[in-house]
Structures are given as structure tokens and as C-alpha cells.
N, CA, C and O of each residue as an XYZ file, in Angstrom:
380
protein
N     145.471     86.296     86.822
C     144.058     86.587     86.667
C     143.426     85.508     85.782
O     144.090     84.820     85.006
N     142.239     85.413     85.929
C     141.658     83.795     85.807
C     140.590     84.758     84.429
O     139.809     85.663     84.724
N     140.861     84.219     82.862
C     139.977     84.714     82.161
C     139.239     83.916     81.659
O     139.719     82.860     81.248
N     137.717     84.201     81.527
C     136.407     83.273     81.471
C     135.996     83.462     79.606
O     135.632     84.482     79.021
N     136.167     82.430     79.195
C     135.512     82.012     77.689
C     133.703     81.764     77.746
O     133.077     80.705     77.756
N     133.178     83.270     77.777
C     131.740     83.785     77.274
C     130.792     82.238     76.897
O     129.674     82.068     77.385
N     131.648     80.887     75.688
C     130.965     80.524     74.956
C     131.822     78.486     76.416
O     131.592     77.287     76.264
N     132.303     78.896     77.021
C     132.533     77.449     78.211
C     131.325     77.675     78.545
O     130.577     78.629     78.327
N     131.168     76.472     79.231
C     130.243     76.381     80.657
C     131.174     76.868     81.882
O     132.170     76.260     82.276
N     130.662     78.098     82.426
C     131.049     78.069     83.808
C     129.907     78.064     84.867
O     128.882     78.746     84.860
N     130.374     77.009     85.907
C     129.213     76.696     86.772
C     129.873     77.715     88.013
O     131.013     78.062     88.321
N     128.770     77.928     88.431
C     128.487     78.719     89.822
C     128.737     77.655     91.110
O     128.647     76.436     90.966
N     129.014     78.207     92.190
C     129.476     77.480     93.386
C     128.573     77.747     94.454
O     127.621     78.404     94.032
N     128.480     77.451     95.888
C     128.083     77.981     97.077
C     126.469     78.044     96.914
O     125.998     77.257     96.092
N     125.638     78.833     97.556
C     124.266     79.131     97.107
C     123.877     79.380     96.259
O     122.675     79.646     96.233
N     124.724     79.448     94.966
C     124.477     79.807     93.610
C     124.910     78.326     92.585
O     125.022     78.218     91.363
N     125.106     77.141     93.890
C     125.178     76.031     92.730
C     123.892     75.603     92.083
O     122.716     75.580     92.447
N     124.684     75.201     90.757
C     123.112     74.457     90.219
C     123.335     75.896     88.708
O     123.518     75.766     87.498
N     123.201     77.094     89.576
C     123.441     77.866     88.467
C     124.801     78.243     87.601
O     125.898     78.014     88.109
N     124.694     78.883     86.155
C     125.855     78.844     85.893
C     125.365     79.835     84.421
O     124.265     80.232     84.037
N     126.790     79.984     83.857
C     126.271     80.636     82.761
C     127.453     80.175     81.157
O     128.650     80.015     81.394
N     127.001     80.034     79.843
C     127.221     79.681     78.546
C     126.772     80.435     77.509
O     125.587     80.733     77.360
N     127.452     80.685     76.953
C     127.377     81.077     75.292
C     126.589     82.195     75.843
O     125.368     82.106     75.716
N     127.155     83.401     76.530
C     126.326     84.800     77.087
C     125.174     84.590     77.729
O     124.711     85.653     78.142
N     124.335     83.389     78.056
C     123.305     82.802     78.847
C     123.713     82.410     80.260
O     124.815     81.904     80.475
N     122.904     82.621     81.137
C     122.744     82.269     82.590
C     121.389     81.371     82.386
O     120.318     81.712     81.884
N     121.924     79.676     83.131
C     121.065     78.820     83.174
C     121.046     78.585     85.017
O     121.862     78.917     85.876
N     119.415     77.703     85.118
C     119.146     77.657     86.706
C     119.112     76.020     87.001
O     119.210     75.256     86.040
N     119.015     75.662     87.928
C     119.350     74.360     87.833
C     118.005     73.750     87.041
O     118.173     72.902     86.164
N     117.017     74.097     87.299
C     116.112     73.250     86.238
C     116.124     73.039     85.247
O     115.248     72.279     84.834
N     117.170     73.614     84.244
C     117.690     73.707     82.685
C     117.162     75.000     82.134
O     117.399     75.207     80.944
N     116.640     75.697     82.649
C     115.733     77.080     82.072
C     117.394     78.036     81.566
O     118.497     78.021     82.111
N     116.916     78.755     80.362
C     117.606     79.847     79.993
C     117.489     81.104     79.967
O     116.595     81.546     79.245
N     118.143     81.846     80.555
C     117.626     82.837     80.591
C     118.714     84.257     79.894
O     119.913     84.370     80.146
N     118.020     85.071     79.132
C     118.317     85.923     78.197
C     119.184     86.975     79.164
O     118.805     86.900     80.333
N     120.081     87.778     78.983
C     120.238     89.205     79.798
C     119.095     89.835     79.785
O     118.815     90.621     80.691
N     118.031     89.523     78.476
C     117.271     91.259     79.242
C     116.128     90.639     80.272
O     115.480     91.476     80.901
N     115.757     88.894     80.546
C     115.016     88.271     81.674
C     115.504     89.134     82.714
O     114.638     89.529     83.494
N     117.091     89.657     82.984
C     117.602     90.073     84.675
C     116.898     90.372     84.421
O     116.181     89.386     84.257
N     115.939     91.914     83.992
C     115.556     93.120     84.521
C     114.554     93.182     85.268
O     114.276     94.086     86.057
N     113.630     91.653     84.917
C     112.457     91.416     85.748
C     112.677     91.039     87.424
O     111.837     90.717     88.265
N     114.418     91.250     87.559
C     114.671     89.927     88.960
C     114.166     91.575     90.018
O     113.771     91.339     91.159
N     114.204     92.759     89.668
C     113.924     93.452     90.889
C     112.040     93.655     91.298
O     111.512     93.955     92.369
N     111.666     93.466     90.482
C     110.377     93.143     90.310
C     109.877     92.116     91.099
O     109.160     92.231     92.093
N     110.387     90.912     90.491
C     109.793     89.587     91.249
C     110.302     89.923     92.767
O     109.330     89.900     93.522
N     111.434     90.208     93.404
C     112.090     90.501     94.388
C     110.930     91.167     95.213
O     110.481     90.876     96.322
N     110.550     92.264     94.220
C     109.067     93.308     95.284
C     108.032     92.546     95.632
O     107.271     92.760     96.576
N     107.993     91.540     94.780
C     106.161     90.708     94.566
C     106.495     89.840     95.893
O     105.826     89.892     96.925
N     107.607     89.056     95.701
C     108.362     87.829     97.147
C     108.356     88.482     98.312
O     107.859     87.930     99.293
N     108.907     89.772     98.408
C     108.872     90.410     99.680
C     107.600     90.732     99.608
O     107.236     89.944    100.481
N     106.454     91.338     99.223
C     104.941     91.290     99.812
C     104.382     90.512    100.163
O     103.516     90.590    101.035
N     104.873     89.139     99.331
C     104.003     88.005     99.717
C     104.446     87.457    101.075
O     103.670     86.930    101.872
N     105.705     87.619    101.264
C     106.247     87.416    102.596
C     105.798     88.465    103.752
O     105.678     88.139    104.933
N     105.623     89.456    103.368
C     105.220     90.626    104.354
C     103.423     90.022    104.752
O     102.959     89.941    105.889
N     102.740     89.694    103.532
C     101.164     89.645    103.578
C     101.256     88.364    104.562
O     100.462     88.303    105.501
N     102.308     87.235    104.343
C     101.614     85.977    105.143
C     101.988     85.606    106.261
O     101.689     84.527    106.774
N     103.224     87.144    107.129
C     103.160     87.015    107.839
C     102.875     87.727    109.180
O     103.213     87.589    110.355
N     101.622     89.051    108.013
C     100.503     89.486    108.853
C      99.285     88.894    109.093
O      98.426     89.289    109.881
N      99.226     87.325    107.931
C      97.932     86.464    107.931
C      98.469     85.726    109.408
O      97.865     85.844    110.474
N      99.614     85.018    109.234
C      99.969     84.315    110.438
C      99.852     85.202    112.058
O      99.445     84.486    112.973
N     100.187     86.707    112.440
C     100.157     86.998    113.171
C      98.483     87.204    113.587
O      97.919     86.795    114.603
N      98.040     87.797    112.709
C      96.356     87.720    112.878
C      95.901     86.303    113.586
O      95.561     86.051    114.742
N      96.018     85.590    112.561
C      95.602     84.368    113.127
C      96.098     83.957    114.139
O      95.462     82.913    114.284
N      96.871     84.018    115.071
C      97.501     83.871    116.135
C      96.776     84.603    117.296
O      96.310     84.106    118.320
N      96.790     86.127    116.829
C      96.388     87.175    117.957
C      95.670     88.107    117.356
O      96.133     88.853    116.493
N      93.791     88.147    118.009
C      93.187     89.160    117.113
C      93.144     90.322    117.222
O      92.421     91.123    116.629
N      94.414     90.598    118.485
C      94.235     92.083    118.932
C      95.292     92.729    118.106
O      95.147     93.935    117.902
N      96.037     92.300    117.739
C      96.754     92.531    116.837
C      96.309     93.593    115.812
O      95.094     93.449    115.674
N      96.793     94.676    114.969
C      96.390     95.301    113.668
C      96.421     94.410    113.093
O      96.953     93.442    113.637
N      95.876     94.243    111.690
C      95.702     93.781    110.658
C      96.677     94.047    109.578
O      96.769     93.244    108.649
N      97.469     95.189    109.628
C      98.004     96.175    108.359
C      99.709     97.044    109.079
O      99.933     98.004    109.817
N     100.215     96.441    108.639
C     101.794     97.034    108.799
C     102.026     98.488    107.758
O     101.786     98.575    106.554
N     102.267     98.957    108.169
C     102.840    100.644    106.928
C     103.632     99.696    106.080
O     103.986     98.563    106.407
N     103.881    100.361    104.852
C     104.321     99.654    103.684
C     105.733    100.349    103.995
O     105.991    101.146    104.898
N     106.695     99.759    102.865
C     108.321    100.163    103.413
C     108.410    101.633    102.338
O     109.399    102.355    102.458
N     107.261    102.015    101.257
C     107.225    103.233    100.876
C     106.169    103.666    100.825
O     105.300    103.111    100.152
N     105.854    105.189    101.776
C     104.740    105.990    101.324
C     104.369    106.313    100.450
O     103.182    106.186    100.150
N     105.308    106.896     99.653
C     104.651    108.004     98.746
C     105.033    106.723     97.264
O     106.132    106.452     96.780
N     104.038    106.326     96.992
C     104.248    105.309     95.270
C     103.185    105.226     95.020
O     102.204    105.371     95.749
N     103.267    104.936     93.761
C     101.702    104.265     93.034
C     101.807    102.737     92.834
O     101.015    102.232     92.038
N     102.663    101.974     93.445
C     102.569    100.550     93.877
C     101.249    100.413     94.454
O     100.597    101.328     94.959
N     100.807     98.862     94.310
C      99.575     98.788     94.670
C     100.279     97.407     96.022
O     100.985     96.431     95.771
N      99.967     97.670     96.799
C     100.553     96.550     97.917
C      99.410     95.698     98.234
O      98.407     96.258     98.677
N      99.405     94.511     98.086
C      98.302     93.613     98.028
C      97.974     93.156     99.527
O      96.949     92.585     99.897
N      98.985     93.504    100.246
C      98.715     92.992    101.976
C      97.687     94.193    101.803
O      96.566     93.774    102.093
N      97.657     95.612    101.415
C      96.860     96.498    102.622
C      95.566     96.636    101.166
O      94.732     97.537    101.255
N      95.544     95.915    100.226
C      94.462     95.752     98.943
C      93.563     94.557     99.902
O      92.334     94.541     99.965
N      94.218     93.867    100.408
C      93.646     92.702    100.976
C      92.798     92.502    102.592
O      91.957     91.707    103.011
N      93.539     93.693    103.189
C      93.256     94.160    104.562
C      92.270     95.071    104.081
O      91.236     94.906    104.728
N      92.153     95.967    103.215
C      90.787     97.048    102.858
C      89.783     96.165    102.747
O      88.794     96.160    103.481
N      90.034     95.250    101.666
C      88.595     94.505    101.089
C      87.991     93.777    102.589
O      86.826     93.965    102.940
N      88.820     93.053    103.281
C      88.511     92.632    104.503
C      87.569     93.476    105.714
O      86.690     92.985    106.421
N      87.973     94.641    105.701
C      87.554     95.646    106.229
C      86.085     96.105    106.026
O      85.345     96.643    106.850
N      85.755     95.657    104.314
C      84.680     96.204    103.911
C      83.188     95.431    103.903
O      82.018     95.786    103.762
N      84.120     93.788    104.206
C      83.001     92.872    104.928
C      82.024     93.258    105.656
O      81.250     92.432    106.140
């Protein structure tokens, strides 16, 4: 069994090169450091990336085809998330 010294550099491999982690820190390839309690924000940003991906590629289908809806159901009903594709499709609406 292969045991890892907390305070080495161990670098990351595969789609995760570039990253790596030292002295209880996880660094990204741009040199940024990042704390353990930064993870907690990664499921967050994860929600914001997937909307923005969901919103631009109901802008792209629109723009393509106007018969198209405008507004996909969100992947949860019942939240008090505010989803900016169907914040963005209302205001549009109200033109």
C-alpha cells in the first residue's frame, strides 16, 4: 500500500493533470490554492455551469427554430432556486 506524506507534492494524473495537492492544500494548474472549506462551494458552481449550459442551449435552439418553446422544465420542481433560463424566458415574455 502506497502511503501519501500530507506535507509532499503529490500531482494528479489523467484529466486531473495540472492539479495536485501539498501541505493539506489542493492546487489547480494556474497556481491558485485552495483551502478544504473552498470544496464546499464546488456543488454550487456545478448548479450555476449546468444552467448556464441548459440556458445557452435553449438560446441556441431558439435561435435556430422559432417554433420551438422557449423554456425546458427545470430538473427540480418543487425549490426555491431561482433558475435564470426560465428568470430570463419570463422577462422575455413580458416584452
Amino acid at each position: 500500500m502506497i502511503e501519501i506524506d500530507p506535507h509532499n507534492r503529490t500531482d494528479l494524473t489523467g484529466p486531473w493533470a495540472g492539479f495536485g495537492f501539498q501541505a493539506g492544500h489542493m492546487f489547480t494548474p494556474e497556481g491558485h490554492q485552495l483551502e478544504p472549506c473552498d470544496m464546499a462551494w464546488w456543488s454550487l458552481t456545478r448548479n450555476i455551469a449546468r444552467e448556464w449550459r441548459l440556458m445557452m442551449a435553449d438560446a441556441r435552439e431558439s435561435a435556430t427554430d422559432p417554433t420551438l418553446p422557449t423554456a425546458k422544465q427545470s430538473a427540480t420542481t418543487k425549490s426555491s432556486v431561482i433558475y435564470l433560463t426560465e428568470a430570463l424566458r419570463i422577462r422575455r415574455e413580458r416584452r
